[in-house]
C-alpha positions as CSV (number, residue, x, y, z in Angstrom):
1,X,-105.0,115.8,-161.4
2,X,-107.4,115.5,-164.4
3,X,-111.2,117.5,-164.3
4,X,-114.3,116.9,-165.8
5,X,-114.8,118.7,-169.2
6,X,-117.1,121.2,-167.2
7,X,-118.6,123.9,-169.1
8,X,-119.0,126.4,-165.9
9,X,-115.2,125.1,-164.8
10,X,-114.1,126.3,-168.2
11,X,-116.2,129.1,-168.3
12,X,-114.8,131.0,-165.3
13,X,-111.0,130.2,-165.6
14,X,-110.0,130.6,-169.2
15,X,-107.8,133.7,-170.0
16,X,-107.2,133.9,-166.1
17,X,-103.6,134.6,-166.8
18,X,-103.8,137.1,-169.5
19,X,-101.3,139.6,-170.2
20,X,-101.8,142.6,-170.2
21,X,-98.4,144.4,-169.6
22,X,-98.1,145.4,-173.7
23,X,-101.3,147.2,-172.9
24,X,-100.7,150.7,-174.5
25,X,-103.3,152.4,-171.7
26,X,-102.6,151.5,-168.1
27,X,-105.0,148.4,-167.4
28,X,-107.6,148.7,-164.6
29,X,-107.1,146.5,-162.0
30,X,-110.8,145.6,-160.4
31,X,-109.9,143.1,-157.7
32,X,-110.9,143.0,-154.5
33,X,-108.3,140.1,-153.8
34,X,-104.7,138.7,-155.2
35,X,-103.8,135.1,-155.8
36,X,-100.7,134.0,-154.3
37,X,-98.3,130.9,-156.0
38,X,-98.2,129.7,-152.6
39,X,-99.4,129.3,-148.7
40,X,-96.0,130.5,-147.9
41,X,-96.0,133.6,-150.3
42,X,-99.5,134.6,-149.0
43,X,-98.2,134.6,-145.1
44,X,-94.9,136.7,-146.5
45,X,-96.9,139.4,-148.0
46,X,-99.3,139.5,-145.0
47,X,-96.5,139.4,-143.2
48,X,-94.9,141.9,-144.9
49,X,-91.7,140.3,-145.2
50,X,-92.5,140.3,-149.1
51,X,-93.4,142.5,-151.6
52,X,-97.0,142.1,-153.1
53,X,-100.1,142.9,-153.5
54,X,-102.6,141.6,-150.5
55,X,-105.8,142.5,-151.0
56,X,-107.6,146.1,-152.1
57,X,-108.0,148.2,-149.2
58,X,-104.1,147.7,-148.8
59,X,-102.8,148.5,-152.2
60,X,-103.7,148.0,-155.9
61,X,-102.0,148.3,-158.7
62,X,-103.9,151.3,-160.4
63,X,-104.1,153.1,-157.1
64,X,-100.5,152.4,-156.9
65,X,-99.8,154.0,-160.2
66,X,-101.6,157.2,-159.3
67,X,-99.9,157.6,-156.1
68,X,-96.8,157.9,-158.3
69,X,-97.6,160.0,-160.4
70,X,-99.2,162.8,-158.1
71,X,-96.3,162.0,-156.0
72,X,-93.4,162.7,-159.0
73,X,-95.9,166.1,-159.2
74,X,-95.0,166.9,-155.8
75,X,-91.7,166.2,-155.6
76,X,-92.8,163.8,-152.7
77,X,-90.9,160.4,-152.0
78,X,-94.4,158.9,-151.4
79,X,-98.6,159.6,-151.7
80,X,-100.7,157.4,-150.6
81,X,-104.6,157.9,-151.6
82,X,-107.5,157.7,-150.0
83,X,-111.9,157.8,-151.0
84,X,-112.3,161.7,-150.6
85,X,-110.5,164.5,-149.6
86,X,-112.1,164.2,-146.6
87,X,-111.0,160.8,-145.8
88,X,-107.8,161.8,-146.3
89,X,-107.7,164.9,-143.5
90,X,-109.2,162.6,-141.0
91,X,-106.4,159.8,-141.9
92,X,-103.7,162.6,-141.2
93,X,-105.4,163.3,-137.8
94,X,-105.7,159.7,-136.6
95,X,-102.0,159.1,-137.9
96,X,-100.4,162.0,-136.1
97,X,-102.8,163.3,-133.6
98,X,-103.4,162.5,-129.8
99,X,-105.3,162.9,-127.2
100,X,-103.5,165.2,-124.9
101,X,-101.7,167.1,-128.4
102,X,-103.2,170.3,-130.0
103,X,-103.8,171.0,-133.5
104,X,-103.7,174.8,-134.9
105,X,-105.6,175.4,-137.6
106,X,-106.5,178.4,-140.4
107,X,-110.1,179.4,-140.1
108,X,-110.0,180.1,-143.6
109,X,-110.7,176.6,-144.7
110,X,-113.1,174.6,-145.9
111,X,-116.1,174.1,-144.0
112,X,-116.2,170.7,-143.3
113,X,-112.9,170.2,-142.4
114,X,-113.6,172.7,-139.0
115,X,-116.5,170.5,-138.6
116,X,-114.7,167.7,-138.4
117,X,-112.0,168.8,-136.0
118,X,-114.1,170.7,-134.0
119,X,-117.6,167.8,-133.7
120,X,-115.4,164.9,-133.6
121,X,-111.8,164.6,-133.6
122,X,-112.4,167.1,-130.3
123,X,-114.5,164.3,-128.4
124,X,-111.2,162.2,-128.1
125,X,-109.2,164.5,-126.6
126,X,-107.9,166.3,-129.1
127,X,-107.9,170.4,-128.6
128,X,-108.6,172.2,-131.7
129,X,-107.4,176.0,-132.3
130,X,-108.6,177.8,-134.8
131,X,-106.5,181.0,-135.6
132,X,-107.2,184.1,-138.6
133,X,-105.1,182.6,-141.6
134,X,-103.1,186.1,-141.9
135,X,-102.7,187.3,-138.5
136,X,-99.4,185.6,-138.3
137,X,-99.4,186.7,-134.2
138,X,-102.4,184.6,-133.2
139,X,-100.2,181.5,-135.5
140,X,-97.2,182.2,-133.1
141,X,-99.0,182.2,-130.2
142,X,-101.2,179.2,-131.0
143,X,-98.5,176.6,-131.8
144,X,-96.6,175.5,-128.8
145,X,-95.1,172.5,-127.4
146,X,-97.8,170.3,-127.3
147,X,-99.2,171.0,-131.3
148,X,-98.9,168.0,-133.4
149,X,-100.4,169.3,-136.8
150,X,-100.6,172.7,-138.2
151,X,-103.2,173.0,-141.3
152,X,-103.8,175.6,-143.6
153,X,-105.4,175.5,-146.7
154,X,-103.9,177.9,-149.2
155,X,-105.4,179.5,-151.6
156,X,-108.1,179.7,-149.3
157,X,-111.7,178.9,-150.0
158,X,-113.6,180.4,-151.1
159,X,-111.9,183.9,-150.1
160,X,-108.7,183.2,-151.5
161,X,-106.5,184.3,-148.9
162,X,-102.8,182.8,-149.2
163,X,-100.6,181.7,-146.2
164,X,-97.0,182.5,-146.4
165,X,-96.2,178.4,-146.6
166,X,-92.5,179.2,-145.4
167,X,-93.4,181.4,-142.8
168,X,-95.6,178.7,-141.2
169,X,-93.2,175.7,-141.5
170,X,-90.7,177.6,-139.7
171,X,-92.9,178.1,-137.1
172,X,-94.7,174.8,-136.7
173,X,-91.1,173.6,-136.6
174,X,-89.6,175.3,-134.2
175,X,-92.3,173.4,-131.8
176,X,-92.0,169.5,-133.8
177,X,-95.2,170.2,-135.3
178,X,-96.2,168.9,-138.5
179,X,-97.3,171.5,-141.2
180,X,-100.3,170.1,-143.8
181,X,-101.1,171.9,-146.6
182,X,-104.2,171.4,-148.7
183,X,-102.8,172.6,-152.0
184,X,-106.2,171.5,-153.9
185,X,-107.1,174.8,-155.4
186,X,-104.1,174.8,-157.4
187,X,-102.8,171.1,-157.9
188,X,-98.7,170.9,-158.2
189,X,-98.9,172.6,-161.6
190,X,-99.1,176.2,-159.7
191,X,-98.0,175.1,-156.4
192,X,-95.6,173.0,-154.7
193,X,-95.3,173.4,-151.0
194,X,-93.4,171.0,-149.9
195,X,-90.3,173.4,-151.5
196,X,-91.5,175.9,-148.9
197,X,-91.5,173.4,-146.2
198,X,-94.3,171.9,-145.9
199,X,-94.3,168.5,-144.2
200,X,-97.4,166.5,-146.0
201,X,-99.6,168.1,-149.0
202,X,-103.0,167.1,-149.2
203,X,-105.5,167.2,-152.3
204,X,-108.9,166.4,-152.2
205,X,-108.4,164.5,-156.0
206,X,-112.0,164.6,-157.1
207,X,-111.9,168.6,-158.0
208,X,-108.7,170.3,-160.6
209,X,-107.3,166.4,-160.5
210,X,-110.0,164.9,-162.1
211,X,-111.2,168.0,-163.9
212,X,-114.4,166.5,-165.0
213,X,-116.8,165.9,-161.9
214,X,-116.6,162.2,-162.3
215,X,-115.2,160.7,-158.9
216,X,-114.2,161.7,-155.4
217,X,-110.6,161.1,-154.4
218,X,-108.3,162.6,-151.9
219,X,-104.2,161.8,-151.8
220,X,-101.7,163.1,-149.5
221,X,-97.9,163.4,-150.3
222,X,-94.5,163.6,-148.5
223,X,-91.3,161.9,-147.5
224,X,-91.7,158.0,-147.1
225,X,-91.6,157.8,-143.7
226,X,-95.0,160.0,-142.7
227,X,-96.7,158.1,-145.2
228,X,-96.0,154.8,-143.9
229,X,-98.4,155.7,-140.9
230,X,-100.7,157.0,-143.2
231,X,-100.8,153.4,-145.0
232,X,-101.0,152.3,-141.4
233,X,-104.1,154.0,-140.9
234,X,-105.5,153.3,-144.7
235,X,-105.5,149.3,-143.6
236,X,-107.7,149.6,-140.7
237,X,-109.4,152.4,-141.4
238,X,-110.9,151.0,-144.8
239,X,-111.6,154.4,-146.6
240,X,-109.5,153.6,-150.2
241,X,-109.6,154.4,-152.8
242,X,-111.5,152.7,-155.5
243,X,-109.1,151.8,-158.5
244,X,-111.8,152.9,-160.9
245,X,-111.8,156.0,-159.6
246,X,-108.0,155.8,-160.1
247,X,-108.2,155.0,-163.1
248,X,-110.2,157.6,-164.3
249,X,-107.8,160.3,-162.2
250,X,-104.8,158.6,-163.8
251,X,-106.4,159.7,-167.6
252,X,-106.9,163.2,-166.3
253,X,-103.8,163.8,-164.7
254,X,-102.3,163.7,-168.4
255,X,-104.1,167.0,-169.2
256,X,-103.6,168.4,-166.0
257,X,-101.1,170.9,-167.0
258,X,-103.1,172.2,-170.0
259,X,-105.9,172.3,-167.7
260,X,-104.6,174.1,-164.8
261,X,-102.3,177.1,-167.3
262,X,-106.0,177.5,-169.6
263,X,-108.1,178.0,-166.5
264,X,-105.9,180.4,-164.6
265,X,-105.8,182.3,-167.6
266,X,-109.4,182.8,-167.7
267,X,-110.0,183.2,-164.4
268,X,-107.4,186.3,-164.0
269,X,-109.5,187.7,-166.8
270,X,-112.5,186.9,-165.5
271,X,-111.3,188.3,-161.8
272,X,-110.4,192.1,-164.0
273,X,-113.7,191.8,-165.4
274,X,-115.8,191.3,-162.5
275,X,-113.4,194.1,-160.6
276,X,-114.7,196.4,-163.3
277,X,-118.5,195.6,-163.5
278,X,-120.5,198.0,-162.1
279,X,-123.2,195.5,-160.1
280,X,-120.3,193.7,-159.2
281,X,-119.2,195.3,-155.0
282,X,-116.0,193.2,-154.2
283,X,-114.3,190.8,-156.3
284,X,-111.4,188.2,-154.1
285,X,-109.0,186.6,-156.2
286,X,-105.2,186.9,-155.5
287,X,-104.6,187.3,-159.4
288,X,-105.8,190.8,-158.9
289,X,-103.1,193.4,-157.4
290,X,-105.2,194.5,-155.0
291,X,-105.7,191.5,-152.9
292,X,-104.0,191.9,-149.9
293,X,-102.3,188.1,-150.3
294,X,-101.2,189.0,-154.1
295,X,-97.4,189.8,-153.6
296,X,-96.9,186.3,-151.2
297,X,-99.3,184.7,-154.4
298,X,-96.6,185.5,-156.7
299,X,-93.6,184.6,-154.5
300,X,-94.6,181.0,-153.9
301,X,-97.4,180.1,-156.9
302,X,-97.0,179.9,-160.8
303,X,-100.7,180.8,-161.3
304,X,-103.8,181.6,-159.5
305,X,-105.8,178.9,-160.1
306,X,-109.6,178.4,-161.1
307,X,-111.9,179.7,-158.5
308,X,-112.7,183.7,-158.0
309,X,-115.5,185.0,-155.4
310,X,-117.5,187.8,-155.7
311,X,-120.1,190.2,-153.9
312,X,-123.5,191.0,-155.6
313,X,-126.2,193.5,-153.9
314,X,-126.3,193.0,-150.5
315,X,-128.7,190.3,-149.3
316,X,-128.8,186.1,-149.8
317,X,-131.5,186.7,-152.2
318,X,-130.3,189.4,-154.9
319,X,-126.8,186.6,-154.7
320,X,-129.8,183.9,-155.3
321,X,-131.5,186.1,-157.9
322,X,-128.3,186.0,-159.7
323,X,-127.6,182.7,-159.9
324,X,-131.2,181.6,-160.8
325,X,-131.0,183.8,-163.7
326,X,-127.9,182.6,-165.1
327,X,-128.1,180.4,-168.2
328,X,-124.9,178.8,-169.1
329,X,-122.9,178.5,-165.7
330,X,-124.2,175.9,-163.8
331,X,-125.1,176.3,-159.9
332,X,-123.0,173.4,-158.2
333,X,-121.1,172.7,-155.0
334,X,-117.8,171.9,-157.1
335,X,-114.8,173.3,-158.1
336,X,-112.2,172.0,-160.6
337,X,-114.2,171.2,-163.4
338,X,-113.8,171.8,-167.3
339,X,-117.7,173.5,-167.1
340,X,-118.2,176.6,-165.0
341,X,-120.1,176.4,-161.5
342,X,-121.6,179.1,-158.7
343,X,-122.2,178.4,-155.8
344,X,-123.5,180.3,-152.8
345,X,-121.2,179.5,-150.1
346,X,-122.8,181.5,-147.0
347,X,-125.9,178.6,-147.4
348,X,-123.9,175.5,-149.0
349,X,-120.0,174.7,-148.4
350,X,-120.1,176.6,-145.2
351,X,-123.5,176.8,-144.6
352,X,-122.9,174.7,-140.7
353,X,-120.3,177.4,-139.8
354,X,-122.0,180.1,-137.2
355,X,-122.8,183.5,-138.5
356,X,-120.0,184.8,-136.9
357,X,-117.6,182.5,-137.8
358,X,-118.7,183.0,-141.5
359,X,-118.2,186.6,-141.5
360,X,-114.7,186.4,-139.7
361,X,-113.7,185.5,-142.6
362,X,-115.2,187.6,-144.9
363,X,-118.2,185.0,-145.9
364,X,-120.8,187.2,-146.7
365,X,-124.7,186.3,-147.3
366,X,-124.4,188.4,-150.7
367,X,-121.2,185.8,-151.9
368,X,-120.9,183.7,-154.9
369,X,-118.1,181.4,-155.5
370,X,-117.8,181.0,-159.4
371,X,-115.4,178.2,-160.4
372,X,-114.1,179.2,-164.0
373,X,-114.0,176.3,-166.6
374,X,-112.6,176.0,-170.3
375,X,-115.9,177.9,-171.9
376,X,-115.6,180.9,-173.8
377,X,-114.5,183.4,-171.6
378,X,-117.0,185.9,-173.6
379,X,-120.1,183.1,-173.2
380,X,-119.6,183.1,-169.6
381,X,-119.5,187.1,-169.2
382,X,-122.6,187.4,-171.1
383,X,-124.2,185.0,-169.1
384,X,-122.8,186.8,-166.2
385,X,-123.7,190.3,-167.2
386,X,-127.0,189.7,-168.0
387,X,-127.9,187.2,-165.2
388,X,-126.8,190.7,-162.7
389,X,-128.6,193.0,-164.6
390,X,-131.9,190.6,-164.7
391,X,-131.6,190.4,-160.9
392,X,-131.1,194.1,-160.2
393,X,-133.8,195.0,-163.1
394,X,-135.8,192.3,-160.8
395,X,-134.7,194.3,-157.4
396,X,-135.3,197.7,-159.2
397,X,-138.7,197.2,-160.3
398,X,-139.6,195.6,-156.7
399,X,-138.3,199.0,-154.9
400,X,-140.5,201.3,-157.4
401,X,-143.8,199.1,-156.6
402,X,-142.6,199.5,-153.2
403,X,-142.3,203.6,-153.4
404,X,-145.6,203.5,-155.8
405,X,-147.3,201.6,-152.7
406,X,-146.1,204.2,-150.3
407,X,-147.2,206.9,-152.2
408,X,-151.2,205.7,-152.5
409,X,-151.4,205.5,-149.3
């Protein structure tokens, strides 16, 4: 069949079938849809009887690529990805959970994910039991017969407590329970747990991953045959993710290692320093030897990772003081990046927990969760330093007008 000579015919199909497989980068695949060579080919792959891309929100060729690679980081057979962390967790509930089945969970995580468990995955019959992430008792008793998932998220945040990975898998499988890890705080360049048993790994992508706060990603990893459910659930539940964002993880993740080993690094020294200084009350990081979860730390990590908490004064607003007088570190709800962050965790990340359920585990009103970046290590304790004594110069001066008060009258 011959066409008219149509400019806007022209215009939109020339260069259609480019190639671009001598691309030195990996090429970014921004397609919503797939054309097949055929009806018949387009019924197979729907089918799935063939091989093939389908359309998007099943699989993509850049997302495909990064599920790989975070995969051959894991020592997984499979990953599949997801839009946020988030999306991810709820995809591992809906895959493996049921109404009727229990879930055990740390209450040392973060604080949306009790949020979620508790405010919606609860409503459909799902009972949710959240247990101390060290008292290995209340885990034993918890998990029983009718648990389905056990999650822990280790290193904890922002507390940094560290579950014994092996210790757990043992005991979620002694009941055919799952165990999910969220291994996000130190990527599978300091932590593999599917070597101590762990049954899926879960990352929300978008913090050490990416390393540059430029996207939200989650991924999950593990033997083929859990994620095939968990692709199950990606095609009707719609939350993928984009392959821009993919792409941009897929250029990180070749840094990653160099990353991760410089950001430990400065974070250990940061932890010592911060242990020493004398406005500083309590430092939590399980780089430092007194941590109560530092021997299990170095049994089953390479590193500590990036993120170290701290106790200032005794109130939310000397912790506010300090971060309103710092300079260089910037105060953001984010971990993972190449710049430094603080956040107050008491009124952000787990700002919707309960008062008591904040201080059971050790989530103060006077914490600060400082993610350490690839600055100057001296910049950032300057800035540090003098950001504490500005605030307790600030706290010092308001007691003495307080006293001098007292006094006239």
């Amino acid at each position: 069949m011959m066409f008219n000579d149509q400019r806007a015919t022209q215009m939109l199909r020339i260069g259609q079938d480019a190639d671009f497989s001598d691309s030195f980068c990996e090429p970014l695949a921004l397609t919503s849809a797939y054309s097949f060579s055929s009806a018949r080919e387009a019924a197979a792959r729907f089918g799935g009887t063939e091989p093939g891309n389908v359309y998007s929100r099943f699989t993509n060729p850049t997302v495909n690529t990064f599920e790989q690679r975070v995969a051959f980081l894991e020592e997984a057979e499979a990953a599949v990805a997801f839009a946020s962390g988030m999306a991810a967790l709820s995809a591992v509930v809906m895959a493996f959970a049921a109404s009727g089945c229990n879930i055990v969970c740390a209450r040392d995580v973060f604080g949306t994910t009790l949020i979620m468990l508790r405010q919606h995955f609860a409503r459909y019959g799902i009972e949710v039991r959240v247990v101390g992430m060290l008292d290995y008792d209340a885990w034993e008793k918890a998990i029983d017969s009718d648990t389905c998932l056990v999650i822990v998220e280790t290193p904890a945040n922002p507390m940094q407590h560290v579950a014994d990975i092996a210790r757990l898998s043992r005991m979620a499988h002694v009941h055919g329970a799952l165990l999910l890890v969220d291994s996000t705080m130190l990527t599978p360049i300091l932590q593999r747990p599917l070597r101590q048993g762990a049954d899926l790994v879960l990352h929300s992508a978008g913090k050490y991953m990416d390393g540059h706060g430029r996207c939200i990603a989650g991924v999950v990893c593990g033997v083929d045959t859990l994620m095939q459910p968990l692709r199950a659930v990606l095609r009707s539940q719609g939350a993928c993710l984009s392959p821009m964002n993919a792409w941009l993880l897929l250029k990180s993740l070749e840094t990653l290692e160099l990353r991760m080993q410089r950001i430990s690094a400065n974070t250990l020294s940061m932890a010592r320093w911060l242990d020493k200084h004398p406005n500083v009350a309590a430092v939590f990081y399980s780089g430092l030897e007194s941590h109560p979860c530092h021997d299990i730390a170095c049994a089953q990590q390479a590193g500590f990772g990036g993120v170290v908490s701290f106790e200032v004064g005794m109130s939310q607003k000397e912790a506010w003081a300090v971060m309103d007088a710092l300079q260089l570190i910037s105060i953001a709800t984010n971990i993972g990046d190449t710049r430094s962050m603080v956040t107050h965790p008491a009124s952000t990340t787990h700002g919707r927990w309960s008062p008591e359920d904040r201080m059971s585990c050790g989530i103060g009103d006077n914490l600060l969760r400082l993610s350490v970046g690839l600055e100057s290590l001296a910049d950032l304790q300057q800035d540090i330093d003098v950001a504490l004594k500005t605030a307790l110069d600030q706290k010092s001066r308001s007691l003495q007008g307080c006293s001098l008060l007292e006094t006239l009258e």
